[in-house]
PDB file with one MODEL, atoms N, CA, C and O in Angstrom:
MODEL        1
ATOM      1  N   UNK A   1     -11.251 -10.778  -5.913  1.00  0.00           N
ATOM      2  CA  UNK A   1      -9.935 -10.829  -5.304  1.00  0.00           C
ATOM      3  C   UNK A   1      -9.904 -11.947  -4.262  1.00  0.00           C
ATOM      4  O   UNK A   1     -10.886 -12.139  -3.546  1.00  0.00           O
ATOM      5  N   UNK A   2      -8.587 -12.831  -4.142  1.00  0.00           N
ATOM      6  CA  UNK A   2      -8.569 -13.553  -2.901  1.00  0.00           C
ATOM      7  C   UNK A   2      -8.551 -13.270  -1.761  1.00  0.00           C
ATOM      8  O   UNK A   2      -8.265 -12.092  -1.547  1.00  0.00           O
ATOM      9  N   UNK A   3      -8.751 -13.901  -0.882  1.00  0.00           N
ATOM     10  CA  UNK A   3      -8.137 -13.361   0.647  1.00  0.00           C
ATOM     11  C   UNK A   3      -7.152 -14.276   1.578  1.00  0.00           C
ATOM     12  O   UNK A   3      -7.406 -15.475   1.689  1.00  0.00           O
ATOM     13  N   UNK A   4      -6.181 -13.782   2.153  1.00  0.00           N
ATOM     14  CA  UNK A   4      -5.474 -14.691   2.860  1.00  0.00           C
ATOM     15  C   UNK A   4      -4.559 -14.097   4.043  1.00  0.00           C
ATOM     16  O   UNK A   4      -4.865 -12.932   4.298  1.00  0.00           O
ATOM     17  N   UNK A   5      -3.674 -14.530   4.705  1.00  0.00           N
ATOM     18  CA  UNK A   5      -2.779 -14.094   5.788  1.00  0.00           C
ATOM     19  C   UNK A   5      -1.350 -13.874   5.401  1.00  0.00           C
ATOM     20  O   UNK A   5      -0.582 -14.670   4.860  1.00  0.00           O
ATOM     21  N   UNK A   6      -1.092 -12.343   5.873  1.00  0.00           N
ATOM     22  CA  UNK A   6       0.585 -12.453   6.063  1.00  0.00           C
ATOM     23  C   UNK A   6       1.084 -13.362   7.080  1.00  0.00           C
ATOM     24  O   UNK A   6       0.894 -13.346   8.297  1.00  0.00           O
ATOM     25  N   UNK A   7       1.989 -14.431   6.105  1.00  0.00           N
ATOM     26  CA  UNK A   7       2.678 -15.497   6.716  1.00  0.00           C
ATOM     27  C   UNK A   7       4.268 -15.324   7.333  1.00  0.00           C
ATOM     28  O   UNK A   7       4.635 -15.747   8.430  1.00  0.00           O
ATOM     29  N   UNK A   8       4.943 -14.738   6.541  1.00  0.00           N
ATOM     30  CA  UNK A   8       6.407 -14.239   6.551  1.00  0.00           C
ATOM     31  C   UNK A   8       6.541 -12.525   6.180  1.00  0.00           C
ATOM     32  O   UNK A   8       5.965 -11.910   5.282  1.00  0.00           O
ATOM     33  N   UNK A   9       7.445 -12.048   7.139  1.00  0.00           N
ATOM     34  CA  UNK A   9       7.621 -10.478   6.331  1.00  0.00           C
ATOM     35  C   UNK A   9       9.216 -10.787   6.563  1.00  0.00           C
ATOM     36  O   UNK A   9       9.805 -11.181   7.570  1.00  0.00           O
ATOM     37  N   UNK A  10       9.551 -10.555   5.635  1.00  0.00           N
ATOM     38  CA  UNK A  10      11.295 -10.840   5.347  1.00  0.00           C
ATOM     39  C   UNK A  10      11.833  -8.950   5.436  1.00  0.00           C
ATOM     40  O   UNK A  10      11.186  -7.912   5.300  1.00  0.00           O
ATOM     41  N   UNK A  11      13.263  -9.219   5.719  1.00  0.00           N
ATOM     42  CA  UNK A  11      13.753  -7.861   6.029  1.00  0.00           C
ATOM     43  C   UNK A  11      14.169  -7.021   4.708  1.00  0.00           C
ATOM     44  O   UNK A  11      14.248  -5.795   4.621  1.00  0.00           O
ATOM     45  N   UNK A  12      14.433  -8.052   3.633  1.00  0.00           N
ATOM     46  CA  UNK A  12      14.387  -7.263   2.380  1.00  0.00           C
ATOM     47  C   UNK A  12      13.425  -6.339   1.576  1.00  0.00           C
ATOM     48  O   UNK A  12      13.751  -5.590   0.654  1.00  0.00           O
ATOM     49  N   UNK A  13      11.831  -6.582   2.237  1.00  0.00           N
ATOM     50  CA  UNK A  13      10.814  -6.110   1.676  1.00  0.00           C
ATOM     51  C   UNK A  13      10.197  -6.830   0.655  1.00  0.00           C
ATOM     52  O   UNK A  13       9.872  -6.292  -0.403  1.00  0.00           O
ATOM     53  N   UNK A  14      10.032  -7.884   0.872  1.00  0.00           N
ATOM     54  CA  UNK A  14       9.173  -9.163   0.766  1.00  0.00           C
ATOM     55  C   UNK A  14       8.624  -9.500   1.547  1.00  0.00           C
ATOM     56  O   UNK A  14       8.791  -9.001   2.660  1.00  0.00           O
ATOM     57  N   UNK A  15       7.456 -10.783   1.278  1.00  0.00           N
ATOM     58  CA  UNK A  15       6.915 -11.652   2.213  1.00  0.00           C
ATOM     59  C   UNK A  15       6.150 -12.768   1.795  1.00  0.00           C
ATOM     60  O   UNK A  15       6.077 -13.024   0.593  1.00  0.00           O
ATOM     61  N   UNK A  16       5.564 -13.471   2.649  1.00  0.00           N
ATOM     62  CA  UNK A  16       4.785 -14.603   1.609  1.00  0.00           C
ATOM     63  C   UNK A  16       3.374 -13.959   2.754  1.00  0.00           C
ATOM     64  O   UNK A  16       3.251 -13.294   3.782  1.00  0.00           O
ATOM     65  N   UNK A  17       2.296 -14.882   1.472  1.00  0.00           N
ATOM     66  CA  UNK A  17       0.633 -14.783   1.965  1.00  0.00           C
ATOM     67  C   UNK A  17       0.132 -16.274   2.529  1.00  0.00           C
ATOM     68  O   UNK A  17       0.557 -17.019   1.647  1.00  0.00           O
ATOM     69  N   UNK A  18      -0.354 -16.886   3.243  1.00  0.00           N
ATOM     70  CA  UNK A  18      -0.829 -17.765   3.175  1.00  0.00           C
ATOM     71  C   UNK A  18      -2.054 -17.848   2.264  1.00  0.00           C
ATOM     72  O   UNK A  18      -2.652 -16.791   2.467  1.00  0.00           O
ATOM     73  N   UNK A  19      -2.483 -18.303   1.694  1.00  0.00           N
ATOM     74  CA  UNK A  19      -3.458 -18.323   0.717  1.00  0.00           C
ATOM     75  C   UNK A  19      -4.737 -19.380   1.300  1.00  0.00           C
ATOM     76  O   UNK A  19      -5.890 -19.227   0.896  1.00  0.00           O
ATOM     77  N   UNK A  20      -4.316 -20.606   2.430  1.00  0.00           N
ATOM     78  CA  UNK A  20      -5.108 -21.274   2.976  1.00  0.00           C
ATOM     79  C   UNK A  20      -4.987 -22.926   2.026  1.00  0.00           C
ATOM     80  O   UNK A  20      -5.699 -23.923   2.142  1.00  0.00           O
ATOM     81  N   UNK A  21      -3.887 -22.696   1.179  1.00  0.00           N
ATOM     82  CA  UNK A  21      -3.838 -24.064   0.825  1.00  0.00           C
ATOM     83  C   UNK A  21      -2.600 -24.443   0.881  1.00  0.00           C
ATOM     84  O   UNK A  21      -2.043 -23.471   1.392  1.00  0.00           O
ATOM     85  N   UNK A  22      -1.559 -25.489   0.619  1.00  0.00           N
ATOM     86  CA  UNK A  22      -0.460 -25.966   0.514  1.00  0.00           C
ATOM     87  C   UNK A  22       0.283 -25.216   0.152  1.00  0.00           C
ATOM     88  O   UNK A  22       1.380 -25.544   0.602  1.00  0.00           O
ATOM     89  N   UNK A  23       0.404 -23.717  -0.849  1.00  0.00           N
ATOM     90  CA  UNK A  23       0.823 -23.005  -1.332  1.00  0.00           C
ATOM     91  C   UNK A  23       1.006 -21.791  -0.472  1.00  0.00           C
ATOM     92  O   UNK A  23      -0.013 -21.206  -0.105  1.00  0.00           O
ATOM     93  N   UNK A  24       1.947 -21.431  -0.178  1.00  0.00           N
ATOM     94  CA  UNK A  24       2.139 -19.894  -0.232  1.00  0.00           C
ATOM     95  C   UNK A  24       2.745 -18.910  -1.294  1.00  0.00           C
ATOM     96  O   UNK A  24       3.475 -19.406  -2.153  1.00  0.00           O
ATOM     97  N   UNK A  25       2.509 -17.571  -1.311  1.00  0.00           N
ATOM     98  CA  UNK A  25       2.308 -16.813  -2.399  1.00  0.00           C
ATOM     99  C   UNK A  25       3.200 -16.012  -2.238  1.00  0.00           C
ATOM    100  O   UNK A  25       2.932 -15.248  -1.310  1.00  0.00           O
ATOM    101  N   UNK A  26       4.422 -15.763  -2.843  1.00  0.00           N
ATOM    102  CA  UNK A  26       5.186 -14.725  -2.439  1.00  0.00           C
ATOM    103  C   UNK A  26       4.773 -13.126  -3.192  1.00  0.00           C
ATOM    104  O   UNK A  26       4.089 -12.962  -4.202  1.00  0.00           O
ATOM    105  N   UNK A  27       5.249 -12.356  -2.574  1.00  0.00           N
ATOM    106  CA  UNK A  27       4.891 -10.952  -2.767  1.00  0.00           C
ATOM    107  C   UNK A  27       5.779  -9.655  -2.510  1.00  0.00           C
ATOM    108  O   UNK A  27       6.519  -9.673  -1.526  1.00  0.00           O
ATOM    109  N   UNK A  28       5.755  -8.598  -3.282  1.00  0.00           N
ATOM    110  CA  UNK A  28       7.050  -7.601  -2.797  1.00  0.00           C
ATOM    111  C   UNK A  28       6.687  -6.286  -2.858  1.00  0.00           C
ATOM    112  O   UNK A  28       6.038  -5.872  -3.818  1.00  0.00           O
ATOM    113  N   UNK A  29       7.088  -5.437  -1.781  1.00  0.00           N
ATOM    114  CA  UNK A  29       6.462  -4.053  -1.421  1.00  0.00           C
ATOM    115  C   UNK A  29       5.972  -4.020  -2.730  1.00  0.00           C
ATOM    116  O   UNK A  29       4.783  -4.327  -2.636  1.00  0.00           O
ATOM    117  N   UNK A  30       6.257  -3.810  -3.914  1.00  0.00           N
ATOM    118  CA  UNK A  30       6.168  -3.037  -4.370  1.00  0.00           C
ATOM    119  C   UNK A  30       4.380  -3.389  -5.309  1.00  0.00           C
ATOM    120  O   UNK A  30       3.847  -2.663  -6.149  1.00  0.00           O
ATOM    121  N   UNK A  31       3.913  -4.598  -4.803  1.00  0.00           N
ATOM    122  CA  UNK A  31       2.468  -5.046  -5.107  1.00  0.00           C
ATOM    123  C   UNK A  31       1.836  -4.568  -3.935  1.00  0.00           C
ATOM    124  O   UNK A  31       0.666  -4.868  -4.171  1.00  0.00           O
ATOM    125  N   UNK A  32       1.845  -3.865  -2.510  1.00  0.00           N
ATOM    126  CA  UNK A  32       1.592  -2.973  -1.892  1.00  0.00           C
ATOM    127  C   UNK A  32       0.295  -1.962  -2.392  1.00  0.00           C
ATOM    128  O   UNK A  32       0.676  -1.468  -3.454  1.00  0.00           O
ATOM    129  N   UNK A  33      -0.706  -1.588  -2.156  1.00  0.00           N
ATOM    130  CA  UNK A  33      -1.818  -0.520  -2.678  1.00  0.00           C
ATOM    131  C   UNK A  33      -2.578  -0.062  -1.402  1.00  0.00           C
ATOM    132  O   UNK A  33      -3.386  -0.831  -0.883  1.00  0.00           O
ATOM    133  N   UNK A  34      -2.370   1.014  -0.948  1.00  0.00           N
ATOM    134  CA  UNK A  34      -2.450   1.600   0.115  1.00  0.00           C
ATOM    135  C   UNK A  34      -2.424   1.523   1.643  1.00  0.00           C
ATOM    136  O   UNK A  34      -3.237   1.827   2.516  1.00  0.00           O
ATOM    137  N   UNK A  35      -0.910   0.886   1.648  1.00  0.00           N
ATOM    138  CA  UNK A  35       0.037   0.628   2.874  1.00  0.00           C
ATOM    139  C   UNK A  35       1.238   0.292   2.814  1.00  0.00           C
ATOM    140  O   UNK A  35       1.639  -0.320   1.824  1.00  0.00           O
ATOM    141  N   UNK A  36       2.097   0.619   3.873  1.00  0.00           N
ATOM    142  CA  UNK A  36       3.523   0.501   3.342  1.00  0.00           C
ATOM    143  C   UNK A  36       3.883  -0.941   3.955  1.00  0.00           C
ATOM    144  O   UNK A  36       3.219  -1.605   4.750  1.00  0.00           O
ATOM    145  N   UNK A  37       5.172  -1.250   3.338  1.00  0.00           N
ATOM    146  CA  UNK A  37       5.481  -2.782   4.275  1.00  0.00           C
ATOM    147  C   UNK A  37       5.711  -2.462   5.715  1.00  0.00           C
ATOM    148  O   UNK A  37       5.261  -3.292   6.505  1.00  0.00           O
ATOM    149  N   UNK A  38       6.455  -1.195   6.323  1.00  0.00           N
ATOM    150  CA  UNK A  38       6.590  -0.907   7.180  1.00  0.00           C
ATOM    151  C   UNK A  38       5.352  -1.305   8.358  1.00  0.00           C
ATOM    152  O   UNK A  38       5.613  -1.843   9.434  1.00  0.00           O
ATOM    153  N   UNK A  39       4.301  -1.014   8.016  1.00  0.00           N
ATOM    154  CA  UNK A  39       3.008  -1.005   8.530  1.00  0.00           C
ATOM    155  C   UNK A  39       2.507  -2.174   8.502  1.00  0.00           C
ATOM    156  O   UNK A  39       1.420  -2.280   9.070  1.00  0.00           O
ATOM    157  N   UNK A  40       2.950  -3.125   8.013  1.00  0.00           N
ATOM    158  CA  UNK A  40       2.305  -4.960   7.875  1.00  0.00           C
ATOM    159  C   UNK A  40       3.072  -5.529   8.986  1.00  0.00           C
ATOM    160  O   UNK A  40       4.248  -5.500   9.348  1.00  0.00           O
ATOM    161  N   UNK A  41       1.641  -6.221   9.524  1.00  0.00           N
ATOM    162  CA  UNK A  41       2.279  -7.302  10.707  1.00  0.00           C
ATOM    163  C   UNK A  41       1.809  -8.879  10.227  1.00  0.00           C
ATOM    164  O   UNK A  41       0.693  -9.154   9.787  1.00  0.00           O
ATOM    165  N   UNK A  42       2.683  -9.632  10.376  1.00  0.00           N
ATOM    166  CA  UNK A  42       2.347 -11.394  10.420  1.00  0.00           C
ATOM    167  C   UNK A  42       0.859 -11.455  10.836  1.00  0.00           C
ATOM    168  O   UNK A  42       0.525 -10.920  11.893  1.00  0.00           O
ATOM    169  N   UNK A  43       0.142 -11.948  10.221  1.00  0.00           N
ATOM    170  CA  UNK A  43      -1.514 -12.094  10.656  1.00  0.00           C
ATOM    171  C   UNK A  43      -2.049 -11.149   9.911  1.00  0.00           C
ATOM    172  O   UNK A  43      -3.201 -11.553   9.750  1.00  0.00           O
ATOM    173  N   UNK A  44      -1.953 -10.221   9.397  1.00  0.00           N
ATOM    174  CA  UNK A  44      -2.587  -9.226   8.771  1.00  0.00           C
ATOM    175  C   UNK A  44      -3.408 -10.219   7.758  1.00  0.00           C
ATOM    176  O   UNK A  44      -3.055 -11.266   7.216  1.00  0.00           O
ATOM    177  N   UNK A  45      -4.566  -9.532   7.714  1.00  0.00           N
ATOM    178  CA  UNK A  45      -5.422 -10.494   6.711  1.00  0.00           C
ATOM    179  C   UNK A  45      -5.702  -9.329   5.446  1.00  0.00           C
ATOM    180  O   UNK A  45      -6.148  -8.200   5.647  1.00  0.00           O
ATOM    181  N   UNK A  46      -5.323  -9.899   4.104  1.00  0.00           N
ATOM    182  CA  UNK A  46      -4.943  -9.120   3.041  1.00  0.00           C
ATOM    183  C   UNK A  46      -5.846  -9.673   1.981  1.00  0.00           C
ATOM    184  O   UNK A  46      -6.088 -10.878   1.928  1.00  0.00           O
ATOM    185  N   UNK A  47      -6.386  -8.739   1.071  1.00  0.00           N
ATOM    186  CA  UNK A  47      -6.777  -9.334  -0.246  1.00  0.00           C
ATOM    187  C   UNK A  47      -5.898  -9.266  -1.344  1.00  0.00           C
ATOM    188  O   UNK A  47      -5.010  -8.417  -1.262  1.00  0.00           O
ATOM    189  N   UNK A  48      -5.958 -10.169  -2.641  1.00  0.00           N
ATOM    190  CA  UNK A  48      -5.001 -10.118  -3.088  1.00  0.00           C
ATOM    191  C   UNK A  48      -4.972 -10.432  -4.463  1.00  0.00           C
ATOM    192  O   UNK A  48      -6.184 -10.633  -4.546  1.00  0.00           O
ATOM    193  N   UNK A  49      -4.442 -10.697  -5.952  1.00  0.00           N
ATOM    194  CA  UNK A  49      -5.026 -10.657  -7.290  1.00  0.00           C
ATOM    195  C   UNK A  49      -3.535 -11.472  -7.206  1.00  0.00           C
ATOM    196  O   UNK A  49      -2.499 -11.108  -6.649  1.00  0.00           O
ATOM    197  N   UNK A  50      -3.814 -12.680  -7.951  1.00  0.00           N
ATOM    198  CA  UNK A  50      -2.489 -14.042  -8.032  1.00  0.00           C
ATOM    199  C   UNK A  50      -2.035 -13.344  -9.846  1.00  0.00           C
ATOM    200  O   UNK A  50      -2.787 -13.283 -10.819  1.00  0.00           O
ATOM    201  N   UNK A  51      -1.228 -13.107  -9.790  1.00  0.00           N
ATOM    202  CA  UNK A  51      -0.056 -12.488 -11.236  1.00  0.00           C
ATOM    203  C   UNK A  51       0.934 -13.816 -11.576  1.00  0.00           C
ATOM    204  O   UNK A  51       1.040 -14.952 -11.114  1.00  0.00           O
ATOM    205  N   UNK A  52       1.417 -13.254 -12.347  1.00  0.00           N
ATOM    206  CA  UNK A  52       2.710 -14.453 -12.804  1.00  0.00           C
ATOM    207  C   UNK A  52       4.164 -13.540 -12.338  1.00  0.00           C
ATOM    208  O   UNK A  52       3.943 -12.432 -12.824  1.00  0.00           O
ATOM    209  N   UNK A  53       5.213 -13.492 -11.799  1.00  0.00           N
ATOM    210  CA  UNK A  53       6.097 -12.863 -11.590  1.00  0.00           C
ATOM    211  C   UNK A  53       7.117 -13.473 -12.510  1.00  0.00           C
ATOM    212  O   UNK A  53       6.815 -14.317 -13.354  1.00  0.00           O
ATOM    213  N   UNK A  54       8.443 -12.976 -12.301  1.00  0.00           N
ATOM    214  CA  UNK A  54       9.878 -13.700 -12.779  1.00  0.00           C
ATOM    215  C   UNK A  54      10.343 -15.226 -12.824  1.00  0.00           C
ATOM    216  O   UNK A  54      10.962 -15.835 -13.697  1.00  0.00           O
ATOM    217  N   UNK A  55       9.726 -15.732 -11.317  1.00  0.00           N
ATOM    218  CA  UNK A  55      10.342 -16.690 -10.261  1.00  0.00           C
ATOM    219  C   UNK A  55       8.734 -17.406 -10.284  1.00  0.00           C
ATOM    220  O   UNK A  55       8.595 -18.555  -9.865  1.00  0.00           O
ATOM    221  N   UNK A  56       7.830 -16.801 -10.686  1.00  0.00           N
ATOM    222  CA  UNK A  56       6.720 -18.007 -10.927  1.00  0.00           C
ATOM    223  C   UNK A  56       5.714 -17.232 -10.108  1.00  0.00           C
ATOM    224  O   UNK A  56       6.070 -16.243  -9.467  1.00  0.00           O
ATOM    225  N   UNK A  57       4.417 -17.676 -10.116  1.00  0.00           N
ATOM    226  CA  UNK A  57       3.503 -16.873  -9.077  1.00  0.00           C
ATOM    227  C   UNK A  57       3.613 -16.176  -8.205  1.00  0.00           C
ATOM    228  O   UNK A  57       4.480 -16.593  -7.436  1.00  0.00           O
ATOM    229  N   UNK A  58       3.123 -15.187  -7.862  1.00  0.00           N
ATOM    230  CA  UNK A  58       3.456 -14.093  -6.934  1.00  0.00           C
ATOM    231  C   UNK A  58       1.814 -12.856  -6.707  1.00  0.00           C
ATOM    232  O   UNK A  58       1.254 -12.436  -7.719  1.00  0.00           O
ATOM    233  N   UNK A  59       1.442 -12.573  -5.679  1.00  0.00           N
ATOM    234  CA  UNK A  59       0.551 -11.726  -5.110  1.00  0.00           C
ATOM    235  C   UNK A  59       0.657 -10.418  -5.881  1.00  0.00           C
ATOM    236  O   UNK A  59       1.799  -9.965  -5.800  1.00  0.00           O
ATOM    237  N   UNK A  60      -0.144  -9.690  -6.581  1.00  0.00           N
ATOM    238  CA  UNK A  60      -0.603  -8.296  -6.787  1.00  0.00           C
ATOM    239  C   UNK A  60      -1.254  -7.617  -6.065  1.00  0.00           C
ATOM    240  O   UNK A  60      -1.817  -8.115  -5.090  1.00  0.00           O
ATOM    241  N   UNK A  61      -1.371  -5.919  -6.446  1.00  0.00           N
ATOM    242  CA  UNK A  61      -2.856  -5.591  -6.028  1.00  0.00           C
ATOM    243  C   UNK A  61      -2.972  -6.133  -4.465  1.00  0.00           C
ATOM    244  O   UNK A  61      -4.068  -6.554  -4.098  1.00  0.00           O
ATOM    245  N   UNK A  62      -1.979  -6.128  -3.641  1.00  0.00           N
ATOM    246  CA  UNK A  62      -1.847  -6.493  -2.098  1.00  0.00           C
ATOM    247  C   UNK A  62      -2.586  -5.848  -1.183  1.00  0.00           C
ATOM    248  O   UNK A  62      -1.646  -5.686  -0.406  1.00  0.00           O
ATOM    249  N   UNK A  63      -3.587  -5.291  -0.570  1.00  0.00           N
ATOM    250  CA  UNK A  63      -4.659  -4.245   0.536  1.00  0.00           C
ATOM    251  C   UNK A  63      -4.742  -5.048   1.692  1.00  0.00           C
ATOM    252  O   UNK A  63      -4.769  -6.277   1.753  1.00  0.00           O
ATOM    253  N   UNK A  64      -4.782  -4.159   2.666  1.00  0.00           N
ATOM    254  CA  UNK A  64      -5.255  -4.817   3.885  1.00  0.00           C
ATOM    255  C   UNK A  64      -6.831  -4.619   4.410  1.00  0.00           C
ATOM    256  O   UNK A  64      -7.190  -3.658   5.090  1.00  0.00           O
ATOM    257  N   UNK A  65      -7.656  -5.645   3.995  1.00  0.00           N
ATOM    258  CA  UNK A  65      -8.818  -5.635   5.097  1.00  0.00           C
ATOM    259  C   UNK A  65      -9.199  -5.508   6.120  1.00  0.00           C
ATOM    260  O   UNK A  65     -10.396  -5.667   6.357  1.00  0.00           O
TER     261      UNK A  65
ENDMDL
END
């Protein structure tokens, strides 16, 4: 699994990851695995499994370390 930083938490229940390269990774509660969005703060350092979404790459399998 990767590891990287919550970069953005948006009020819709989204957010992006920093991943540590040019890219950020967007992601949505619902790739979440044992924590709610409620409970995520900016900086949270997360592991994470890169999927293909609708809209193009996107974070799975989301945990907080």
């Amino acid at each position: 699994m990767a590891e990287g930083k919550i970069k953005r938490l948006m009020d819709k229940g989204f957010g992006f990851i920093d991943t540590g390269t040019d890219k950020d990774l967007f992601f949505h509660n619902s790739a979440l695995e044992g924590v709610t969005f409620e409970e995520l703060q900016e900086g949270n350092q997360v592991s994470y499994t890169e999927g293909e979404g609708r809209q193009g790459p996107c974070a799975e399998n989301v945990k907080l370390i």
